[in-house]
MISEMI-95717 format. One line per field, with one value per residue (C-alpha): residue number from 1; x, y, z. Coordinates in steps of 0.001 Angstrom, whole numbers, plus 500000, padded with zeros to 6 digits. Example, Ala and Ser with C-alpha at 12.3 -4.5 7.8 and 13.67 -1.06 7.14 Angstrom:
BEGIN
resi	[1  2]
X	[512300  513670]
Y	[495500  498940]
Z	[507800  507140]
END
This chain:
BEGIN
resi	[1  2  3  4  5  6  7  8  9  10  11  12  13  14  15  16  17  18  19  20  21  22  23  24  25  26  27  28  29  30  31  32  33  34  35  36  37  38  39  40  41  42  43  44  45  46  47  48  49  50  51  52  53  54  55  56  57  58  59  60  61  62  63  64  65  66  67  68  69  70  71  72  73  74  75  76  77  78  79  80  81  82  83  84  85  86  87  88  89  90  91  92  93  94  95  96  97  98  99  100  101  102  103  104  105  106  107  108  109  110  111  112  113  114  115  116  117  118  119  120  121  122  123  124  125  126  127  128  129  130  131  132  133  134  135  136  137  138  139  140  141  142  143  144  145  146  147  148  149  150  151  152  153  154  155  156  157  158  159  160  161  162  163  164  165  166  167  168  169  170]
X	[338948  342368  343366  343814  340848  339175  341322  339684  336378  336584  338013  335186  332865  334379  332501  329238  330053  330918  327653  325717  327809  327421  323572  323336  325471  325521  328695  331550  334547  332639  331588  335332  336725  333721  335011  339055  337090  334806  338541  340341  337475  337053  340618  340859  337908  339512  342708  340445  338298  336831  334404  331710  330343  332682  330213  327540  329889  331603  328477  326956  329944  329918  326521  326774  329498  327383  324643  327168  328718  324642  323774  327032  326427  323097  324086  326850  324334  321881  324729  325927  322601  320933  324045  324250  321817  320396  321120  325579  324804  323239  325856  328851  328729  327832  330739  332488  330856  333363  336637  334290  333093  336712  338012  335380  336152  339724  339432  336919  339553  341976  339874  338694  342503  343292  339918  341039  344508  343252  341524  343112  345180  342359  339768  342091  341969  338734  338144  340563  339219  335969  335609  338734  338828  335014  335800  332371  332289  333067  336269  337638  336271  338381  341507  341351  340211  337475  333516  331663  329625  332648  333414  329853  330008  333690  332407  329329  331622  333830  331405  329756  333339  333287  329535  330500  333831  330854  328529  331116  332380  328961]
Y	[886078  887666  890509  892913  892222  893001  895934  897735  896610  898105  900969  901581  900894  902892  906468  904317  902094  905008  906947  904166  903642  907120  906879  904224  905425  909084  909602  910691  909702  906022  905511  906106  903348  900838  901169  900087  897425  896398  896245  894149  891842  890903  890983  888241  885845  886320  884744  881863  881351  882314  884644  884357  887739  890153  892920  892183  890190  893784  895537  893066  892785  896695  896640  893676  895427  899410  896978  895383  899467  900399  897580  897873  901840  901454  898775  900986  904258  901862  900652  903925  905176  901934  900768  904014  905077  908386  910090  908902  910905  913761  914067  913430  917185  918646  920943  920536  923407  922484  921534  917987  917594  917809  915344  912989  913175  912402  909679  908647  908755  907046  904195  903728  904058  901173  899176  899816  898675  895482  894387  892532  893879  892969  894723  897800  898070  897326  900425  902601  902321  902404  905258  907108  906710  906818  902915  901697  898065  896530  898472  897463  893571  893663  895408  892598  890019  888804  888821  892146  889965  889894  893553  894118  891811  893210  896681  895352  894194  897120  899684  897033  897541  901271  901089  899507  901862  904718  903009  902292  905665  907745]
Z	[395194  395647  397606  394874  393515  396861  397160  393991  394773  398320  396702  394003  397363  399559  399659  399103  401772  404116  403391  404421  407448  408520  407993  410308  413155  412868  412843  410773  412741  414176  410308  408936  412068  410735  407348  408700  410455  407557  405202  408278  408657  404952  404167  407119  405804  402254  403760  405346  402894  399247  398805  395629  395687  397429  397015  398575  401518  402044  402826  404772  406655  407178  408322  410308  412573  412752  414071  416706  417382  417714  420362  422466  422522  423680  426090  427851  427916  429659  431754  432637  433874  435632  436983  439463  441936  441426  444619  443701  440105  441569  444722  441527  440382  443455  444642  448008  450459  453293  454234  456081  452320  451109  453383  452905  449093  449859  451792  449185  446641  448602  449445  445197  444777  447198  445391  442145  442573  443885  440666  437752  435315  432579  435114  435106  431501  430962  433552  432384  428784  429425  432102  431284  427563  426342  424511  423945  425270  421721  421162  424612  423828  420480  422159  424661  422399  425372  424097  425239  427525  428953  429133  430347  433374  434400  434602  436101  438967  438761  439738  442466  443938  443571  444984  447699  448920  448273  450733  453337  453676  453694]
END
């Protein structure tokens, strides 16, 4: 199958493609990003290979990667959560009550800073994308081009770090 002939197709598929997107992730923006994705990702197996039914190869292909958005979400909102002791989220948002409290949040700071700097430049990304930047653990595996396994265990390690400054300084 050529490329124009995907092109129409997609094109004639595209608001039915997006609807179904959007019903399975529940969300307009993530839906319209799946759909680039879904047109890079079968534009790139048309160059490997042919394709018999392009229909039906489209919307699994859509599908397949909501499915792949929907686990890594639910992955990093687990990760997010389990990964961090409850008394560090509930001290997080408490304000500072003294100048002690203020100092002891600097020094915190400084010490992450001095941690942080330490790591990779991959880890740094991976942190700054992630925790800075809202990038669900698929989008930062695909910027990288490393598996989100991969992204997983490096923020795994990255808040161990940050866990550890924490417990050094209470």
């Amino acid at each position: 199958m050529s490329q124009s002939r995907f092109n129409s197709v997609f094109l004639v598929q595209r608001l039915s493609l997006l609807r179904t997107l959007q019903r399975m992730v529940g969300n307009p923006n993530t839906a319209e990003d799946l759909l680039q994705e879904t047109y890079l990702r079968v534009s790139r197996a048309l160059a490997e290979r042919r394709v018999e039914h392009i229909e039906p190869f489209v919307f699994q292909t859509a599908r397949n990667l909501a499915l792949d958005h929907l686990r890594a979400r639910r992955v990093q909102s687990r990760m997010l959560v389990e990964d961090v002791p409850d008394e560090v989220l509930h001290s997080v948002a408490a304000p500072a009550t003294s100048s002690e409290d203020a100092a002891h949040a600097e020094q915190l700071l400084k010490q992450l800073s001095v941690s942080l700097g330490q790591l990779s430049e991959r880890q740094q990304r991976i942190f700054i994308l992630s925790r800075l930047h809202g990038a669900t653990y698929l989008e930062i595996a695909e910027q990288l081009k490393v598996s989100p396994s991969t992204v997983q265990k490096e923020l795994k390690l990255i808040m161990a770090i940050c866990m550890g400054v924490a417990d050094r300084l209470k």
